[in-house]
N, C-alpha and C positions, 0 to 999 in steps of 0.2 A: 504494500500500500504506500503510494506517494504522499506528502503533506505537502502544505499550501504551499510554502514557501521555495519546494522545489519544482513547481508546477509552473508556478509566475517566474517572467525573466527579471533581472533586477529592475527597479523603478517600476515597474511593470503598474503597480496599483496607487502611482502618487501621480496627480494632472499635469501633463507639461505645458499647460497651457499658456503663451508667451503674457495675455492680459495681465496675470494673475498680479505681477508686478506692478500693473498700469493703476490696475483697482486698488489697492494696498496705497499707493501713492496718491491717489485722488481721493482714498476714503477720510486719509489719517489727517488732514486738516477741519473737516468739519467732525471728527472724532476730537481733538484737541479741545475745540471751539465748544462742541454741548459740552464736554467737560469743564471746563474755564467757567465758561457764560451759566452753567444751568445746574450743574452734578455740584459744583464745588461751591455755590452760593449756597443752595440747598441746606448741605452739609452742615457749611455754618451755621442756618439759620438752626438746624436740627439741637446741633452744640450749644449757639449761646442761649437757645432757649432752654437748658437746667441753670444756667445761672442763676444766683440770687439777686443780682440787681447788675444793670449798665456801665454802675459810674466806675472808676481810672479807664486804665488803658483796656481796650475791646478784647485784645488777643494776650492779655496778661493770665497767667494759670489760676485757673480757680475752682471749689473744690463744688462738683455736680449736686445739684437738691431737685424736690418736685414738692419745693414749698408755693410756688406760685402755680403748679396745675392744680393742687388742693385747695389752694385760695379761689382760685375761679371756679373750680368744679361746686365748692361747698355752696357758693352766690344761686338765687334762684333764678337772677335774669341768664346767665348760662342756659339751666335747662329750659327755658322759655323759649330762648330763641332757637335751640336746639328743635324743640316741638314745636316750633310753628315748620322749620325747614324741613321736617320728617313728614309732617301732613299737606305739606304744599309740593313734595316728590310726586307722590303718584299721579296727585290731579292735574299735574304739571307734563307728567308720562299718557296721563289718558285725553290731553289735549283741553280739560276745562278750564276755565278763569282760574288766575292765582289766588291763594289766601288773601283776604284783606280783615283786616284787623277789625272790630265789631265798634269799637269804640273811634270816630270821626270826628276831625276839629273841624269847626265851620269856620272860615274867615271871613268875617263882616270887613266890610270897606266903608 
């Protein structure tokens, strides 16, 4: 019984396709670019949001908390607006009017 490898010539199963270079060098600039521009803002925002607070320097080491997702989560306007955006999806998906709030300010002139 033969195995694979004495069956195939050498290179035999890798693409010698001349493009493949072309592609690799037209891809890797806007590869660069989402990374820079979109992946690595992200990140940070991912990052400085455990911080405790803004103030010195942005990029100074400081030590992670989820004191401020607990502060916001504990507030009730969180889940409010949470619940209005959860029940304004579907009817939003089944094509009807948006949520509108029950309570309306009239402005008189």
């Amino acid at each position: 019984m033969t195995t694979a490898t004495e069956r195939l010539p050498a290179g035999a199963g890798r693409s010698s396709d001349p493009r493949r270079g072309t592609f690799w060098l037209l891809s890797l600039p806007s590869a660069f670019a989402l990374g820079l521009f979109l992946i690595l803002p992200l990140l940070m925002m991912i990052a400085l949001s455990f911080r405790a607070d803004l103030s010195g320097q942005l990029l100074a080491p400081f030590t992670p908390t989820l004191k401020q997702f607990a502060q916001a989560f504990a507030g009730e306007g969180y889940w409010r607006v949470l619940g209005i955006s959860a029940s304004g999806l579907p009817r939003f998906h089944a094509g009807l009017e948006p949520f509108r709030p029950r309570r309306s300010v009239a402005i008189r002139l």
